[in-house]
C-alpha positions as CSV (number, residue, x, y, z in Angstrom):
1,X,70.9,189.7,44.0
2,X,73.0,192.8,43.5
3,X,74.9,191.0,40.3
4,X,72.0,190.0,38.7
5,X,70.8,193.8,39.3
6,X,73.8,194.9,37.6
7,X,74.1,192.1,34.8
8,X,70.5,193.1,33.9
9,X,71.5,197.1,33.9
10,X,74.4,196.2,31.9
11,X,72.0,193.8,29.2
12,X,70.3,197.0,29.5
13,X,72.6,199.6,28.5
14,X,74.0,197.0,25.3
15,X,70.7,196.7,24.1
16,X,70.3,200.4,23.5
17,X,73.8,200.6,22.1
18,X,73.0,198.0,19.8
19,X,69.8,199.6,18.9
20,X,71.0,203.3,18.7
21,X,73.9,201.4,16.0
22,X,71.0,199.7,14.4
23,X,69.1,202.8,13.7
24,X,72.4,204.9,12.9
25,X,72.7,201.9,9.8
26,X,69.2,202.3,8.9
27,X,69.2,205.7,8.5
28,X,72.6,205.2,6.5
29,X,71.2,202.8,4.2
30,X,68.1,204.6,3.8
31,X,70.0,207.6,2.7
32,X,71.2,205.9,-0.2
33,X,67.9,204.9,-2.0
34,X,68.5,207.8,-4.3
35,X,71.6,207.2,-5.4
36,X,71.5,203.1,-5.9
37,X,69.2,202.5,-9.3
38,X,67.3,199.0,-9.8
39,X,68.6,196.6,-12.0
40,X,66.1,197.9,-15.0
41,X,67.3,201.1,-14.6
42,X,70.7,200.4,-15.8
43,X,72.4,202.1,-18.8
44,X,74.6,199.7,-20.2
45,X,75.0,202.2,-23.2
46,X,76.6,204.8,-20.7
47,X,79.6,202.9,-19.5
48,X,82.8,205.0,-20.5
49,X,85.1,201.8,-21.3
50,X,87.9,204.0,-21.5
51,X,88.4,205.4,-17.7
52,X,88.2,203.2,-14.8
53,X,88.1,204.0,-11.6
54,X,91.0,203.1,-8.6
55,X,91.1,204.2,-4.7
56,X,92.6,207.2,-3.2
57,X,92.1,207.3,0.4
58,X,91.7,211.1,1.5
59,X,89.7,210.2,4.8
60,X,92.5,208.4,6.4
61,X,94.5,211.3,6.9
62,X,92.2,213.6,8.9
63,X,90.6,210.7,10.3
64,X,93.2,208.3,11.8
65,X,96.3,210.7,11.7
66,X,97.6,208.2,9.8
67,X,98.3,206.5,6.2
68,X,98.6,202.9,5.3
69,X,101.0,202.4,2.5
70,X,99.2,198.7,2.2
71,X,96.4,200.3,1.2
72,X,98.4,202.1,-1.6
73,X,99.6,198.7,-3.1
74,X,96.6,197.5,-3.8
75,X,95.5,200.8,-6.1
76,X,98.9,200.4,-7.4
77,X,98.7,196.3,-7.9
78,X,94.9,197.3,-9.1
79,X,96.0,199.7,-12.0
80,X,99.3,197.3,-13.3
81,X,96.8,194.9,-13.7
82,X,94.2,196.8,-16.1
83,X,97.0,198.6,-17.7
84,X,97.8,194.8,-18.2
85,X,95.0,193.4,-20.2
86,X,93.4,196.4,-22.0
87,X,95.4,198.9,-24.0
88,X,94.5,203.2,-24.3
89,X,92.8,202.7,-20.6
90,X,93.0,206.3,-18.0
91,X,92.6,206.3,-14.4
92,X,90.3,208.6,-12.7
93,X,90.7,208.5,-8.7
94,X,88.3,208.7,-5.6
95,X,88.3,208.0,-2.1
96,X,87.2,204.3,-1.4
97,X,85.4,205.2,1.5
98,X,83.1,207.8,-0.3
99,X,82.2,205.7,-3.9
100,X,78.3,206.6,-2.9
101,X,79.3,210.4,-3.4
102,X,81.2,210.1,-6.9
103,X,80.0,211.8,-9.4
104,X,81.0,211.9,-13.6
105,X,77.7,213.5,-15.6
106,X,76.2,210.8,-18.3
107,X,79.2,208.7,-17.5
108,X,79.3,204.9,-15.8
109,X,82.7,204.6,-14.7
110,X,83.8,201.3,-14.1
111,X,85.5,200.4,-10.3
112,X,87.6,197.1,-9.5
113,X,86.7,196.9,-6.1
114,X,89.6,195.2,-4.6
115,X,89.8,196.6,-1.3
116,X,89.3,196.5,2.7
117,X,85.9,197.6,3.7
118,X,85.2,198.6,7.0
119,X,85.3,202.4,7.7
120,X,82.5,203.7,6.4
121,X,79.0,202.8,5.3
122,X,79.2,205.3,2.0
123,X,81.7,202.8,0.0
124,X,78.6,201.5,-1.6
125,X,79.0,202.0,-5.5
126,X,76.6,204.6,-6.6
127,X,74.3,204.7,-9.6
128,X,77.7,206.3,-11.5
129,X,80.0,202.9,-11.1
130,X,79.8,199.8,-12.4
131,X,81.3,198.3,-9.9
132,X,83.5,194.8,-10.2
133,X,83.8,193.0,-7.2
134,X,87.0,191.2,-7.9
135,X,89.6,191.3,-4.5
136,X,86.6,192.3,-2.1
137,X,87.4,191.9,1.5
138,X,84.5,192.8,4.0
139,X,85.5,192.8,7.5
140,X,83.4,191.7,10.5
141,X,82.7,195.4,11.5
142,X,80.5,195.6,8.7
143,X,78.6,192.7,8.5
144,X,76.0,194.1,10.2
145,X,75.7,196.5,8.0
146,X,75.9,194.5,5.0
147,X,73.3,192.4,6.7
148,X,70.8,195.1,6.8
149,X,71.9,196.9,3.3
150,X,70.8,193.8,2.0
151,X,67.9,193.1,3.3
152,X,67.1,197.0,2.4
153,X,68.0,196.7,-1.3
154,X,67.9,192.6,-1.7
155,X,67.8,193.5,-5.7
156,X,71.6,195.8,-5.1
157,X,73.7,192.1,-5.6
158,X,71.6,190.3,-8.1
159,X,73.5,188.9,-10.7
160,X,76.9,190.2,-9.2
161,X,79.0,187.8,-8.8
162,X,81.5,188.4,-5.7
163,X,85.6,188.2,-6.4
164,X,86.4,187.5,-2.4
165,X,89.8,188.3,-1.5
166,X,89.8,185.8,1.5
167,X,88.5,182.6,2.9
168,X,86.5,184.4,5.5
169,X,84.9,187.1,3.1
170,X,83.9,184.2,1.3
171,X,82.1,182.4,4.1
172,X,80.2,185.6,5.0
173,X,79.3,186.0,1.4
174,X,78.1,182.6,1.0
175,X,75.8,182.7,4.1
176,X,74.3,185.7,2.9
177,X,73.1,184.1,-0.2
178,X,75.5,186.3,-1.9
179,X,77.2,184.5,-5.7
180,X,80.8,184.5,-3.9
181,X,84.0,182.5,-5.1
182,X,88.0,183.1,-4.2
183,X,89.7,185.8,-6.2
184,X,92.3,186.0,-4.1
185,X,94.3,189.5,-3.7
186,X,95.5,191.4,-6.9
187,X,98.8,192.5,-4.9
188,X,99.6,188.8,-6.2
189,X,99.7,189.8,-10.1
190,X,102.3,192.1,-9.6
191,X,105.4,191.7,-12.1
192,X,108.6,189.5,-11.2
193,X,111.6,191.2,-10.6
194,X,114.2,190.4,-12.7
195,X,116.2,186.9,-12.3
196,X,119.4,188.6,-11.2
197,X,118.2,190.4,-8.9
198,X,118.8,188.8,-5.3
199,X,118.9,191.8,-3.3
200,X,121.4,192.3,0.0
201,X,118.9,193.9,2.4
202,X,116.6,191.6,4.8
203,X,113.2,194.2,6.0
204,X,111.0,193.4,9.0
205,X,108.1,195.2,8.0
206,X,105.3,195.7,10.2
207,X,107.2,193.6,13.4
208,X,106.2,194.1,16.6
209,X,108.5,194.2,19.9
210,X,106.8,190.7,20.7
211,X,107.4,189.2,17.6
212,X,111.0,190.3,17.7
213,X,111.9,188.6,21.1
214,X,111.3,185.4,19.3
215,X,113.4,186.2,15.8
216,X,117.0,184.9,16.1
217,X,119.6,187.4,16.7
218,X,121.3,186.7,13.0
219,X,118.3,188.2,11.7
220,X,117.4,191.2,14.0
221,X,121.0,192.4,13.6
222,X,121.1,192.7,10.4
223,X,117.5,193.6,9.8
224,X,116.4,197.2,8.5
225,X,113.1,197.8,10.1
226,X,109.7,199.2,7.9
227,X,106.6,200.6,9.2
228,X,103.7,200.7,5.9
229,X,101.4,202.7,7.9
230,X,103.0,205.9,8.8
231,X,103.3,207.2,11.9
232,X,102.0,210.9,11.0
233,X,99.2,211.9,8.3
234,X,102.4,214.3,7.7
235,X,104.3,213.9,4.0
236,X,106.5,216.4,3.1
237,X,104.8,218.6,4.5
238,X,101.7,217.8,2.6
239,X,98.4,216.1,3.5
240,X,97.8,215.1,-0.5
241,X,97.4,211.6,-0.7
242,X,99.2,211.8,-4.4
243,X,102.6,212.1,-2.3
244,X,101.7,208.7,-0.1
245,X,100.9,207.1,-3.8
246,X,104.3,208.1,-5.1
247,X,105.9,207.0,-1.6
248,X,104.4,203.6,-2.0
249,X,105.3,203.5,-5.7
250,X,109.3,204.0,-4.3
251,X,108.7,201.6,-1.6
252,X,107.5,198.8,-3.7
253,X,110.8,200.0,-6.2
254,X,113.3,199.6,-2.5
255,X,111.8,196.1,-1.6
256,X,112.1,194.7,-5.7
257,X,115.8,196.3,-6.0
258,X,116.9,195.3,-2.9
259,X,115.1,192.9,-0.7
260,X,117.0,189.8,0.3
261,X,114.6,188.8,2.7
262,X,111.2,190.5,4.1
263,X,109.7,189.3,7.5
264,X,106.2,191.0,8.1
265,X,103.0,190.8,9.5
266,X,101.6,192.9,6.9
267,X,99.2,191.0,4.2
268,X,99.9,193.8,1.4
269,X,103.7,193.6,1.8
270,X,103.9,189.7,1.8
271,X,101.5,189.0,-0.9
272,X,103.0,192.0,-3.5
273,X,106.8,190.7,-2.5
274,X,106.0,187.1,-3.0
275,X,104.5,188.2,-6.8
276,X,107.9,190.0,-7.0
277,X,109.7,186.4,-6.0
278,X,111.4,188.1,-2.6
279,X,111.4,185.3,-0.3
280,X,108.9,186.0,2.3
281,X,107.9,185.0,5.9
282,X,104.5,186.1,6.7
283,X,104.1,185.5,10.7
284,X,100.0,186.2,11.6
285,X,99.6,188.5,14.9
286,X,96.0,186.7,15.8
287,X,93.0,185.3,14.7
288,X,92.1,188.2,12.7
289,X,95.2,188.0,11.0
290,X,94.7,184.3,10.2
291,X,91.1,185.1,8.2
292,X,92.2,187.8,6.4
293,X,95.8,185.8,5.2
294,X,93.9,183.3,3.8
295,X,94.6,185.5,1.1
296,X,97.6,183.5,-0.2
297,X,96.7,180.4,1.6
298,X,98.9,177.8,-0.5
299,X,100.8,179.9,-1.9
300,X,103.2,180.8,1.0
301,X,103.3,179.3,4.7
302,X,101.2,181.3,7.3
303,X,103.0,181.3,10.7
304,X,101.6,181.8,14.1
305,X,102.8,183.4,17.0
306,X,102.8,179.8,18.6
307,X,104.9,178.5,15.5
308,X,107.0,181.9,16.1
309,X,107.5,180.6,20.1
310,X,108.2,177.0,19.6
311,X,110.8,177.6,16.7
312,X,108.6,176.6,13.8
313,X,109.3,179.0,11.3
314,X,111.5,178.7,8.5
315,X,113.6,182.1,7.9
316,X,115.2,180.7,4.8
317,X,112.6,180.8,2.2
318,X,112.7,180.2,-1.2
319,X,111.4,182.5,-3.3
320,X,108.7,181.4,-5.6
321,X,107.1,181.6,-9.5
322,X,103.3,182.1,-9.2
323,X,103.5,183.2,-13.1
324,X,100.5,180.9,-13.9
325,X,98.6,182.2,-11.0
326,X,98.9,185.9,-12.0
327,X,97.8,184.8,-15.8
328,X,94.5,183.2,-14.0
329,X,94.0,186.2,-11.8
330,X,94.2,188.7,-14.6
331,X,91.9,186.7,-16.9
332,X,89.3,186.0,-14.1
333,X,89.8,190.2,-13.8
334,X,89.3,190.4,-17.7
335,X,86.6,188.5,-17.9
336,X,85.0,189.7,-15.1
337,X,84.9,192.9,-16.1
338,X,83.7,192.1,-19.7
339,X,80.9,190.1,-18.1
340,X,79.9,193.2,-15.9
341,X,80.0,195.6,-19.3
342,X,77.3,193.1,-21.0
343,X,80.0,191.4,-23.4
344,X,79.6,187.5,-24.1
345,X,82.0,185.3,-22.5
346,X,83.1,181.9,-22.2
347,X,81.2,181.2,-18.5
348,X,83.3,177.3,-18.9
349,X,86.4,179.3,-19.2
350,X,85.8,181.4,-16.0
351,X,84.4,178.6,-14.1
352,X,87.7,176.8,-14.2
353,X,89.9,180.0,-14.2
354,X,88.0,180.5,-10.8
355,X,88.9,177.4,-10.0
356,X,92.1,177.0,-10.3
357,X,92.6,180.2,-8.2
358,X,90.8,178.9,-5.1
359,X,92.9,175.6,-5.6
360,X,96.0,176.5,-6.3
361,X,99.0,175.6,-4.2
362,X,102.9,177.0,-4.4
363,X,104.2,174.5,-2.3
């Protein structure tokens, strides 16, 4: 009698958290009717074609007393690739977490939105983005939210088509009705290091103390050790997220020059080092880990911890071309984005381009 007292009290007490989280999302999402226009309201005539927009990520630092240099990559990965396929482009920057807040006076900016969505509930483009869903990961924090958003503003994703970075975004998409297909993760476009370049330094990037029993000794005494999200919001002395962007820009330059070998658990080191051809083993920490890798699924092997303990892992990659997946990547981008801006494409040619990405396999 006295347990099912307390299970009840404890049913109870979740219910009221769940509400009280419920109502915290409605009032959220409420708060952005002003700022998110219907489709009719659109301006196609006020895009500025010449600026797009790429994540800072200010709120990191005061919030989490700390900075992930992953997240860095990926503006970095994001702005290579449009530099890439359009010419006399600039780059404005905001904070990912606050795109409802932006702001650029009879101006649509254009926003790849390759990223990790989770923190907050204010990365919803606002009525001054055109926003391109193209490397779009959502995690499971937020479906709730995205749940409700939608069934708030049903008319916010009609006609959008969604680039999902992942297998498991893509699955969430899907069975919210949401136009979804693989886009995989731009980190992958970045450019191949030079042929003679073979490097002389093997990186653990991201390992943890468990991981490491199991790595054999040759390795782990020879291995320089790498940690992409700092410790401390502290650089140089500064809090300005401009010095973590140039700290990531010299990190990337470290692992092309001189990476023999990189063994991580980080997604946005394996996925920019394998587009760089550094050999790479990518060893996945849990289940959450496993959804969101599916990133590069077929391109490079994705170990376990259980292929880790039973000496399944191979620790002498080969490092790989994926030249004809970055040309399909930056074209789906390219075409994409012209598709968003109201230019004519050829919807065949995408179709397969898509294709191909979801598909393709390195090995």
């Amino acid at each position: 009698m006295f347990y099912k007292k307390y299970k009840e009290k404890i049913n109870n007490i979740e219910d009221i958290l769940i509400s009280a989280q419920e109502i915290d999302y409605d009032n959220s999402i409420l708060s952005l009717r002003e700022l998110i226009a219907p489709p009719h309201n659109f301006q196609a005539n006020l895009i500025d074609k010449s600026n797009f927009l790429l994540f800072s990520y200010e709120s990191h630092l005061p919030k989490f007393n700390f900075a992930n240099l992953g997240d860095y990559i990926q503006t970095i990965a994001t702005k290579n690739a449009l530099q890439s396929i359009f010419s006399n482009i600039n780059f404005l920057f905001h904070n990912r977490d606050t795109l409802t807040s932006y702001y650029q006076k009879d101006k649509i900016t254009p926003v790849v939105m390759q990223g990790w969505f989770s923190h907050s509930k204010y990365f919803i483009p606002n009525n001054n983005t055109l926003p391109v869903f193209v490397g779009t990961h959502f995690t499971p924090e937020i479906y709730n939210f995205m749940q409700r958003f939608i069934s708030f503003y049903p008319w916010f994703f009609k006609d959008k088509q969604i680039g999902c970075r992942d297998f498991e975004t893509l699955r969430f998409c899907q069975t919210m009705g949401l136009d979804s297909y693989l886009s995989r993760c731009l980190t992958l476009t970045l450019p191949k290091r030079d042929e003679y370049i073979v490097g002389d330094t093997i990186y653990f990037v991201g390992i943890s103390k468990d991981i490491l029993t199991y790595i054999p000794d040759k390795l782990k005494n020879s291995a320089e050790h790498i940690n992409q999200q700092e410790a401390s919001c502290e650089v140089d002395g500064s809090l300005d997220w401009k010095n973590l962007y140039r700290k990531t820009e010299d990190l990337l330059q470290t692992y092309k020059n001189k990476a023999k070998l990189i063994v991580t658990s980080a997604l946005h080191c394996a996925a920019p080092c394998t587009a760089m051809g550094i050999p790479v083993v990518l060893i996945a920490k849990n289940q959450e880990n496993i959804n969101r890798f599916s990133a590069i699924k077929g391109i490079i092997p994705i170990y376990t911890y259980d292929d880790l303990k039973n000496n399944r892992i191979n620790f002498n990659p080969k490092s790989l071309n994926i030249e004809d997946l970055k040309q399909y990547m930056l074209q789906n981008l390219k075409l994409s984005i012209l598709k968003e801006m109201g230019e004519k494409i050829d919807e065949n040619e995408l179709t397969q381009i898509r294709h191909n990405i979801q598909y393709y396999k390195a090995y």
